[in-house]
C-alpha positions in Angstrom: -2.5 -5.5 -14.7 0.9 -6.2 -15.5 3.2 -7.6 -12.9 7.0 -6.1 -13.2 8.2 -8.6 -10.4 7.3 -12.0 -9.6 7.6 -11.0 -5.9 4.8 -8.6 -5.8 2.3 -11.5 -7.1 1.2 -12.1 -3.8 0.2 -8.6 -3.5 -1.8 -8.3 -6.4 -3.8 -11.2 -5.2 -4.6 -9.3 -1.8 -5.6 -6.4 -4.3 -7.6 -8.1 -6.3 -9.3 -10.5 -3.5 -10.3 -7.2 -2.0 -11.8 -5.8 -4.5 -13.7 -9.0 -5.9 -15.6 -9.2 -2.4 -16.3 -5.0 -2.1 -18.0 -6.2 -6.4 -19.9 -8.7 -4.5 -21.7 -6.5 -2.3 -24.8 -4.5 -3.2 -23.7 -1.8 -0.5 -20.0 -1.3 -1.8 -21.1 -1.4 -5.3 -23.1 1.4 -5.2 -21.3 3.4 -2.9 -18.1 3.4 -3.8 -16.8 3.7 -7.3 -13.4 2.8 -8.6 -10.7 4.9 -9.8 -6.9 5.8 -9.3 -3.7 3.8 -11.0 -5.4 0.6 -9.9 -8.3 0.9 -12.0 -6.6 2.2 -14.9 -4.3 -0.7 -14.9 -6.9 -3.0 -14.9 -9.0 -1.3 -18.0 -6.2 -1.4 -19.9 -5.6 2.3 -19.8 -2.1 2.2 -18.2 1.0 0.0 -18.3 2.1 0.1 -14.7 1.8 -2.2 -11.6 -0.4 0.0 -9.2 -0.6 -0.8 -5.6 -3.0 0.9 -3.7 -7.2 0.9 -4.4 -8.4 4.1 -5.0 -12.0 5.3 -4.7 -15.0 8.0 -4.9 -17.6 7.6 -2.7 -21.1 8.3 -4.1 -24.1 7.5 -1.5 -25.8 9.2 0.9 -23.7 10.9 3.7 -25.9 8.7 6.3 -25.0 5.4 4.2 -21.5 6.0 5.5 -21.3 4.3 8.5 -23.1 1.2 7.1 -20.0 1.2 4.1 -17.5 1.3 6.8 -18.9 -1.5 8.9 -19.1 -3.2 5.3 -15.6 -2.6 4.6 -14.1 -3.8 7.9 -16.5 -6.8 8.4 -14.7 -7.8 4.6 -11.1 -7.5 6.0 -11.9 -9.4 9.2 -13.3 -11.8 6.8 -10.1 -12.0 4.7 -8.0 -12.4 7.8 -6.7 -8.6 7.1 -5.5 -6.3 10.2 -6.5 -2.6 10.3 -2.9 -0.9 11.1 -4.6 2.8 11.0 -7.7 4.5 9.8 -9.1 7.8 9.1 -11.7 9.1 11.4 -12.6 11.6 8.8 -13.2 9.5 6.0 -13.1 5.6 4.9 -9.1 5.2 4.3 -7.3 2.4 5.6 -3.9 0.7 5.9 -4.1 -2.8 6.1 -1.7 -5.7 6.7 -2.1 -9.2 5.3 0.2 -12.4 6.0 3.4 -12.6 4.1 5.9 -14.5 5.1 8.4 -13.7 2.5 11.1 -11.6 3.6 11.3 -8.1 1.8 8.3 -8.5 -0.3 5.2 -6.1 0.1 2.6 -7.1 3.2 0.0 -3.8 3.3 -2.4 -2.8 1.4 -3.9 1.2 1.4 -7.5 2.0 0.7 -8.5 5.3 0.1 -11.9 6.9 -0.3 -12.8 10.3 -1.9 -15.4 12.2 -0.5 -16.6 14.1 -1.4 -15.7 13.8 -5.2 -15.8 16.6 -7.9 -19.3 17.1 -9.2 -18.0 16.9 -12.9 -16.5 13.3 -12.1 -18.5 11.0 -14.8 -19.1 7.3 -14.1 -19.1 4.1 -16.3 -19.9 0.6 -15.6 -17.1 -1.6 -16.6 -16.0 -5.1 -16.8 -13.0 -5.8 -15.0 -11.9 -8.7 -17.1 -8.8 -9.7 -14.4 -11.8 -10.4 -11.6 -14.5 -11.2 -13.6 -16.5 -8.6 -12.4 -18.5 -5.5 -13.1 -18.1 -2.3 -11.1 -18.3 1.1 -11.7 -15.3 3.3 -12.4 -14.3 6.7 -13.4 -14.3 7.2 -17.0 -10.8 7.2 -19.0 -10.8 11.3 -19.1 -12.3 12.2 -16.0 -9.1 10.2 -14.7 -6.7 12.3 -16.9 -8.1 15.2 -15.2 -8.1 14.1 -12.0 -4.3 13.0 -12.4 -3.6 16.3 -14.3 -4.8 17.3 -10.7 -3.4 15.1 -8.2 0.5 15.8 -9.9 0.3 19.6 -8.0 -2.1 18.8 -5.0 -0.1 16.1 -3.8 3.3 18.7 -3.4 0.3 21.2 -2.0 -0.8 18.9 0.5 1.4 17.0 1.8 5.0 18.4 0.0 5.7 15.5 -1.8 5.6 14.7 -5.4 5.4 11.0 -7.0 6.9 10.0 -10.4 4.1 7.4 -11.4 1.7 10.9 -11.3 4.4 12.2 -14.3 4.1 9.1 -16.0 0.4 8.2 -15.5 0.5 11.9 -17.3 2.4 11.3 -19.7 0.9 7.9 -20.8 -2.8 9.2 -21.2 -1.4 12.1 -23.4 0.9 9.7 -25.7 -2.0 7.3 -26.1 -4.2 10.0 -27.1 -6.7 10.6 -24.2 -8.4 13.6 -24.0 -9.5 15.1 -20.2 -12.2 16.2 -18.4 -11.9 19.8 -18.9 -14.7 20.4 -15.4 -13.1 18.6 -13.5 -9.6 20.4 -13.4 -11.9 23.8 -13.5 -13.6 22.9 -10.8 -10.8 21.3 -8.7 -8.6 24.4 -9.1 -11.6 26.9 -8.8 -10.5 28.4 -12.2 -12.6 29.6 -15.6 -9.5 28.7 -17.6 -7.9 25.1 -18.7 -4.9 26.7 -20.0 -3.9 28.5 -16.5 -4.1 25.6 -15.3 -1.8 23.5 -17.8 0.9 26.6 -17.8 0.8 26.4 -13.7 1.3 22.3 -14.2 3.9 23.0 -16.4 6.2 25.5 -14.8 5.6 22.6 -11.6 7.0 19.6 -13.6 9.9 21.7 -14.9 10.5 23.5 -11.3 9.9 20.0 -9.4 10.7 16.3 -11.2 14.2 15.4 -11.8 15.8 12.1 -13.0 16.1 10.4 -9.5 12.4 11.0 -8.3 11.0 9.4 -11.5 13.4 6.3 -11.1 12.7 5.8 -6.8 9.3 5.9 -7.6 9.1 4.1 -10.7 11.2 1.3 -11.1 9.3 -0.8 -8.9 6.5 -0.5 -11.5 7.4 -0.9 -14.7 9.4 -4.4 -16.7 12.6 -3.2 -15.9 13.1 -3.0 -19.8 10.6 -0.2 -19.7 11.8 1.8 -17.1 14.8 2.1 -18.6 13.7 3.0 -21.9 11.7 6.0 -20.3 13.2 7.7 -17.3 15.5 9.1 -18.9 13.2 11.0 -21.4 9.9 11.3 -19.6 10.3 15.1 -17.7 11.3 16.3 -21.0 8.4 14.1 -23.1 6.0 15.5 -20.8 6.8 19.3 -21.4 6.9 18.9 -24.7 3.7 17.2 -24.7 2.0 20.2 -22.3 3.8 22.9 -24.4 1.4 21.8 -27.4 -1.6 21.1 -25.5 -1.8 24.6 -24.1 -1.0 25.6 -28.2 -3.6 23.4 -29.2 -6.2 24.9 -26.5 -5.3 28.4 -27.1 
């Protein structure tokens, strides 16, 4: 995973030192499987820094209070403080020691659960951590990005440029998409009303300054400047002949 600024370094470690010890045990393993911008970054499949860990949760429902004893006997372990937690589900936000001023010193953890049906699985080596976990596969993440763009501004109002570009990237890199999963998230029989919906969204919603607060902390600086300006209108254009394609 690419690191835009020296200064989040310490934070990757954090990530990554979390992650290594959920690989190394049986019960997290096979509980929880990774996804999100984390995972993607670290397969290769984006270009981004990524900052939070991102999971589905695939056990038993009475395995669940084992994986969250698991998960907080790991961050005592690591010296890690629980700031807040879910009582609904396993999401934390944690703190670890920083000492550098204005740099980065918590770390989210967020848990699905539980995840589509039409989610599909792959075993993966994580080549950054030397480890193998399971993840979501490359288009079940499309999809379930395709998703998150419009359910994040449904939930909660707000609406994140990294979800545009994450978009974005999987389309110009040729990715195709779990068609079931964005059927069954939006309760639909039809792809295509889904893409027009998305695509009246991005043109109703993103503007110029959303995509740059959000994402010029996570893209080489060179990068960011060489898309924000063109990504809203790269993305339409992009939608426009998917729902073409498709029909």
């Amino acid at each position: 995973m690419i690191l835009p600024d020296q200064k989040d370094a310490i934070h990757k470690a954090w990530l990554y030192r979390v992650l290594i010890n959920f690989c190394d045990s049986p019960l997290l393993s096979s509980s929880l499987y990774f996804k999100g911008g984390t995972c993607a970054a670290m397969r290769g499949l984006l270009d981004r820094f990524s900052v939070d860990l991102d999971f589905d949760y695939v056990a038993e429902d009475d395995r669940l209070s084992d994986v969250r004893l698991e998960m907080e006997r790991i961050f005592d372990e690591l010296g890690m403080e629980i700031k807040d937690r879910s009582k609904m589900v396993p999401q934390y936000f944690l703190r670890y020691k920083n000492n550098r001023e204005n740099e980065r010193n918590s770390l989210k953890i967020d848990v699905t659960l539980p995840p589509p049906r039409s989610n599909r699985y792959e075993p993966v080596r994580l080549v950054d951590i030397d480890r193998i976990l399971y993840c979501q596969t490359a288009d079940t993440m499309f999809s379930n990005k395709m998703v998150a763009l419009v359910e994040r501004h449904e939930k909660n109002g707000s609406i994140a440029g990294r979800d545009l570009y994450d978009l974005h990237h999987f389309f110009i890199t040729g990715q195709d998409y779990n068609r079931d999963v964005i059927l069954e998230r939006r309760n639909i029989e039809r792809v295509g009303d889904y893409l027009r919906l998305l695509l009246e969204f991005i043109t109703n919603h993103f503007t110029e300054r959303i995509i740059s607060q959000d994402l010029n902390m996570l893209l080489p600086y060179k990068k960011f400047r060489s898309i924000r300006k063109t990504l809203i209108n790269e993305t339409i254009f992009l939608l426009r002949d998917e729902i073409k394609r498709i029909s």
